[in-house]
C-alpha positions in Angstrom: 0.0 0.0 0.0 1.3 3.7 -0.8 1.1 6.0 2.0 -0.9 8.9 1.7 0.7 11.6 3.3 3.7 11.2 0.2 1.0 11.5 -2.3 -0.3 14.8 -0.6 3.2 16.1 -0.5 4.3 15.2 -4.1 1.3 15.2 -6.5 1.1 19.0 -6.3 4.5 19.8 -6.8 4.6 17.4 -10.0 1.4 18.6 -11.0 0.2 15.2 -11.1 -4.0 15.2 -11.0 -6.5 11.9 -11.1 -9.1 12.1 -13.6 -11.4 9.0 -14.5 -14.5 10.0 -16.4 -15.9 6.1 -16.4 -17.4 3.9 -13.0 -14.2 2.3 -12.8 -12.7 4.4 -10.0 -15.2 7.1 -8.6 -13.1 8.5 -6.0 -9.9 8.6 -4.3 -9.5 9.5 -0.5 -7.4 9.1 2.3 -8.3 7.1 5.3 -6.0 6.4 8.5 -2.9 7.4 6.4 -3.2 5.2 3.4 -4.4 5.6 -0.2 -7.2 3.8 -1.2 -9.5 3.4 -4.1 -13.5 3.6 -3.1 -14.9 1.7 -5.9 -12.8 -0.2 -8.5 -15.4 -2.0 -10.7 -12.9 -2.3 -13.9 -9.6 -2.0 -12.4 -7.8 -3.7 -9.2 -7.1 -0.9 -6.4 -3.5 -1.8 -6.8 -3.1 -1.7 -10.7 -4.6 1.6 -10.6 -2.5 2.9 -7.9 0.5 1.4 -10.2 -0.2 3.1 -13.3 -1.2 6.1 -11.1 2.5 6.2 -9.6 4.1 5.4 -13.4 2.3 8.5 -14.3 3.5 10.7 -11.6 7.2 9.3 -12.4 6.6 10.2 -15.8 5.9 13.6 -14.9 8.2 13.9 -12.8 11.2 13.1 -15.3 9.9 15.9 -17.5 10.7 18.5 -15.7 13.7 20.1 -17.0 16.2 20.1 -14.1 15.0 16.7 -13.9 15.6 15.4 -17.5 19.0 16.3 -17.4 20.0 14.3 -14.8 17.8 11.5 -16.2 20.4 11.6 -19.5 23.2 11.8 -17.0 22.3 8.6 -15.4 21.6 7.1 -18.5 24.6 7.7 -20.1 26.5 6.5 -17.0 24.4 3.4 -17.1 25.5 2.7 -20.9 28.9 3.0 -20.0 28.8 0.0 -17.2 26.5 -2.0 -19.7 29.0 -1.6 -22.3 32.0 -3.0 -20.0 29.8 -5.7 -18.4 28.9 -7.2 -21.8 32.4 -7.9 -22.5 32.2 -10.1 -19.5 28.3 -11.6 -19.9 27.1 -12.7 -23.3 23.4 -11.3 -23.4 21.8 -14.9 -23.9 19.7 -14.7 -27.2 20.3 -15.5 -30.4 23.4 -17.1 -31.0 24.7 -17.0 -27.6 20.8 -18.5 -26.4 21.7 -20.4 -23.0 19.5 -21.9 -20.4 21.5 -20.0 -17.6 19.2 -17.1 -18.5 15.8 -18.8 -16.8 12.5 -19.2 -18.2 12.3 -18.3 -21.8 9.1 -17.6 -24.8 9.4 -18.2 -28.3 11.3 -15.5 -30.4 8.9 -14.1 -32.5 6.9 -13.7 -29.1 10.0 -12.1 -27.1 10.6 -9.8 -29.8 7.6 -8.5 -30.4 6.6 -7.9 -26.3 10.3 -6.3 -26.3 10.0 -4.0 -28.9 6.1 -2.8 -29.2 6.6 -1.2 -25.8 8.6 1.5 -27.0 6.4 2.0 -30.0 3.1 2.4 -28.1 4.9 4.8 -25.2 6.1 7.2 -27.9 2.5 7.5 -29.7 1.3 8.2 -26.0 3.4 10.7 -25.1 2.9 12.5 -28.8 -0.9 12.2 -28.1 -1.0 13.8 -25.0 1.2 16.8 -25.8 0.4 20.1 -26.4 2.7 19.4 -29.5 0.9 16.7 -31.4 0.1 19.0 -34.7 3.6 20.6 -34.6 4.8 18.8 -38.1 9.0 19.4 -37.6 8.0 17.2 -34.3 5.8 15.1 -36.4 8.2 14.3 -39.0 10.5 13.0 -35.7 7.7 10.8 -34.3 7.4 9.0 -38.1 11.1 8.5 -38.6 11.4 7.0 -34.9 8.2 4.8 -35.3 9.1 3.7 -38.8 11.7 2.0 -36.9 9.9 0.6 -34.6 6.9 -0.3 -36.2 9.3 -2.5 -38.9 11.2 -4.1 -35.6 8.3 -5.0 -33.8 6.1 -6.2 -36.6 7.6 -7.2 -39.5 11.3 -8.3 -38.5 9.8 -10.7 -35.7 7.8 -12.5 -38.1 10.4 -13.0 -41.0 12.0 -15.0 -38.0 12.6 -18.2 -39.2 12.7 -21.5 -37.0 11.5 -22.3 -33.8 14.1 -20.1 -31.6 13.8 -19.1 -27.3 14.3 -16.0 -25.9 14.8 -15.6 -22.4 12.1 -13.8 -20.8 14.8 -11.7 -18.2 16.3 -10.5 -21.6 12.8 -9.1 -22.8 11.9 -7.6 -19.9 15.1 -5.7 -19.7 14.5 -5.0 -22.8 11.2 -3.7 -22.1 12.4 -1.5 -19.4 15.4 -0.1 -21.6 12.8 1.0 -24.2 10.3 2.7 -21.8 13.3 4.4 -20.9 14.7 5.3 -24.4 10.5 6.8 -25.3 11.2 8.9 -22.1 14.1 10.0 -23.4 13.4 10.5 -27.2 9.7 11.8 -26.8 9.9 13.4 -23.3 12.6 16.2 -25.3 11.0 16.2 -28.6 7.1 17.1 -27.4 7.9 17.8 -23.6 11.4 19.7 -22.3 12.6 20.8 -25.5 12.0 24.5 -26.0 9.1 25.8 -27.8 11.2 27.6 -30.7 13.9 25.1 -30.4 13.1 23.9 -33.5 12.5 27.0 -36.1 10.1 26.5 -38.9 12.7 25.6 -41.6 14.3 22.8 -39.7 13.2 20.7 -42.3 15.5 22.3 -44.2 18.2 22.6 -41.7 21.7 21.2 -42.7 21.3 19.1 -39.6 17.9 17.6 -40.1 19.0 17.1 -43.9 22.3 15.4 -43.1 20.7 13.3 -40.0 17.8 12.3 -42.3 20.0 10.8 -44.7 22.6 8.8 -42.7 19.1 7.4 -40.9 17.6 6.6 -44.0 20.9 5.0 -44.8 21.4 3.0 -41.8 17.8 2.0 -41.5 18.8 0.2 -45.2 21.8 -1.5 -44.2 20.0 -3.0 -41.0 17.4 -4.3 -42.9 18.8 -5.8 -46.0 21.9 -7.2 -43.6 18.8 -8.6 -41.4 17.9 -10.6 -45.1 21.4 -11.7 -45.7 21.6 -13.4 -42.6 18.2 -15.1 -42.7 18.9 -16.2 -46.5 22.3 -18.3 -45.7 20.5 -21.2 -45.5 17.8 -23.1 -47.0 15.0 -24.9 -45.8 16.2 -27.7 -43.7 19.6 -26.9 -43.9 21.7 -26.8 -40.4 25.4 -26.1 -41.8 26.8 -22.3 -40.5 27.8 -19.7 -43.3 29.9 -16.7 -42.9 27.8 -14.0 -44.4 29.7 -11.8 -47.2 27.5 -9.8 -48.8 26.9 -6.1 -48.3 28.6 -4.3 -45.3 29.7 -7.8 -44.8 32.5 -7.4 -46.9 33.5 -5.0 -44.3 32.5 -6.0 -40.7 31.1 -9.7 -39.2 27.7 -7.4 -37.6 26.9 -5.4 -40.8 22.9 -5.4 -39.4 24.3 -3.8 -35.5 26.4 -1.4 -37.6 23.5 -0.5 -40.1 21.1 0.5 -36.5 23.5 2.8 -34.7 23.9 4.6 -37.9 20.5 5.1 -37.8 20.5 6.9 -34.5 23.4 8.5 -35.1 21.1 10.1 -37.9 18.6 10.6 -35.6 20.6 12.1 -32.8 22.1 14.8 -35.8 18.3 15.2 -37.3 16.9 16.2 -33.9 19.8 18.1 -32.5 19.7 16.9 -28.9 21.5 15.3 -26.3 18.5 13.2 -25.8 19.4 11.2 -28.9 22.9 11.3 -28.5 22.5 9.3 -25.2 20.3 6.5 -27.7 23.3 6.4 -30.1 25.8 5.9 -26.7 23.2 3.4 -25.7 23.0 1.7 -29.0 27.0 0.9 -29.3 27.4 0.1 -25.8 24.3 -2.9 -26.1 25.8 -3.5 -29.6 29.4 -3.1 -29.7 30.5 -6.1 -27.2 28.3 -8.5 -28.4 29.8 -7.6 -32.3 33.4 -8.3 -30.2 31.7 -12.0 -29.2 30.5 -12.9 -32.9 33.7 -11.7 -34.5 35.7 -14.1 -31.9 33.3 -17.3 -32.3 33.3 -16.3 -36.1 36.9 -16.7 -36.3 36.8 -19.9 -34.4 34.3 -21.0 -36.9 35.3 -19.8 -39.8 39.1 -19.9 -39.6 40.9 -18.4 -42.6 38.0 -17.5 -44.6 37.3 -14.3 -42.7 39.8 -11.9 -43.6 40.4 -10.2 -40.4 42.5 -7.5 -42.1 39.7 -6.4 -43.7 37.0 -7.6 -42.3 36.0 -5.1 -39.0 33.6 -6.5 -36.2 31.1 -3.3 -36.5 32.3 -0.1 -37.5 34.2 -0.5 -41.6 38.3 0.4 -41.3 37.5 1.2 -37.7 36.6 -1.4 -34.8 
């Protein structure tokens, strides 16, 4: 149970108000120091105190003074995430163990991963003040385009009958609440009102950032379709991928997504999606490490290591 007296000092410094226009909560009042719920004929007392609190957190992170620290601590986090995964292989995909726990089918994981961040970010562009602004618009499409093509389409081109863990979709659900508080809470919440002039369609940045998205958005996707075409129906044998931007790195599909938001960080200007791009290479970048070392096993001699990268071309 939540006590009351924190709700009475909090909500109205947050600005945080209850409104349910329906029977399923009719009113909310404080009795001998705890919060309760009067009627719930829809909703549990406890969910609705839940998604009352995520809410309030919600709002809370908005704030300005607030936000920044939330990108400080962010960014801080990707940094230990990106040493720790040299240590702990992330146990999906090719480095699927049973160590991980309970696990769901891949499609499955995939898709309760990834929709999360898809439906927050329509949610926070509906209930903004900012919802008809079109620069801010054309930034909601390019980030859902993403997302919409991640969590339904890539999850059913899936082939075979693959486990994810469940621990590594729920962190992944909690990473991309997170990201959609970062990405939509500065777009159509903390950034300011003129940040983004008129003509910022037009901008060098937006133009520039537009492009290497577009471009990296590409090389994720048609990498994604090399690696599910190496083998045929039935067929168990391991293939070293070579085409595209595998002629230059062993994780041409992880390279082909951070520059994507790389784009997006330059086409919306902000810290905010800097943070996404840090985020996106420290998640990425170790496990890339782990499939260039077990390729080489593998493979032996036929990957060219001198020319062959593990994500970024001529670089790393």
């Amino acid at each position: 149970m939540l006590n009351g007296d924190f709700f009475i000092r909090v909500l109205p410094v947050v600005g945080c108000h209850w409104h349910c226009q329906s029977t399923c909560i009719n009113v909310l009042f404080i009795r001998n120091g705890i919060l309760y719920a009067k009627k719930a004929v829809m909703v549990k007392k406890n969910a609705a105190l839940v998604v009352f609190s995520y809410f309030c957190i919600v709002k809370i992170i908005l704030m300005q003074h607030i936000f920044n620290i939330f990108l400080i601590t962010m960014s801080s986090i990707a940094v230990i995430v990106f040493v720790s995964l040299f240590f702990v292989d992330a146990g999906y995909g090719k480095f699927f163990t049973k160590k991980w726990g309970p696990s769901v089918n891949n499609k499955f994981g995939w898709i309760l991963m990834e929709s999360p961040v898809f439906i927050a970010m329509l949610l926070l562009w509906f209930f903004s003040d900012r919802r008809f602004d079109m620069i801010r618009l054309a930034f909601l499409f390019l980030f859902e385009l993403h997302y919409f093509q991640r969590s339904f389409v890539f999850p059913f081109k899936i082939r075979g009958n693959s486990q994810m863990p469940l621990a590594i979709v729920l962190m992944g659900v909690l990473f991309n609440t997170m990201n959609a508080l970062m990405q939509g809470g500065w777009i159509f919440y903390v950034s300011p009102d003129d940040y983004y002039p008129h003509d910022w369609l037009a901008s060098p940045q937006f133009i520039i950032g537009f492009i290497v998205f577009i471009i990296g958005m590409y090389i994720n996707i048609q990498s994604d379709d090399i690696i599910r075409n190496l083998r045929k129906p039935g067929d168990t044998k391991h293939y070293l991928p070579k085409d595209g931007f595998f002629r230059f790195v062993t994780s041409a599909n992880y390279f082909g997504e951070f520059v994507e938001w790389v784009g997006f960080a330059v086409l919306t200007w902000s810290w905010a999606g800097a943070v996404f791009a840090l985020w996106t290479f420290a998640n990425l970048g170790p496990r890339a490490a782990r499939i260039y070392e077990r390729y080489k096993e593998e493979f032996g001699e036929e990957l060219d290591t001198k020319k062959v990268k593990r994500m970024i071309p001529f670089i790393y």
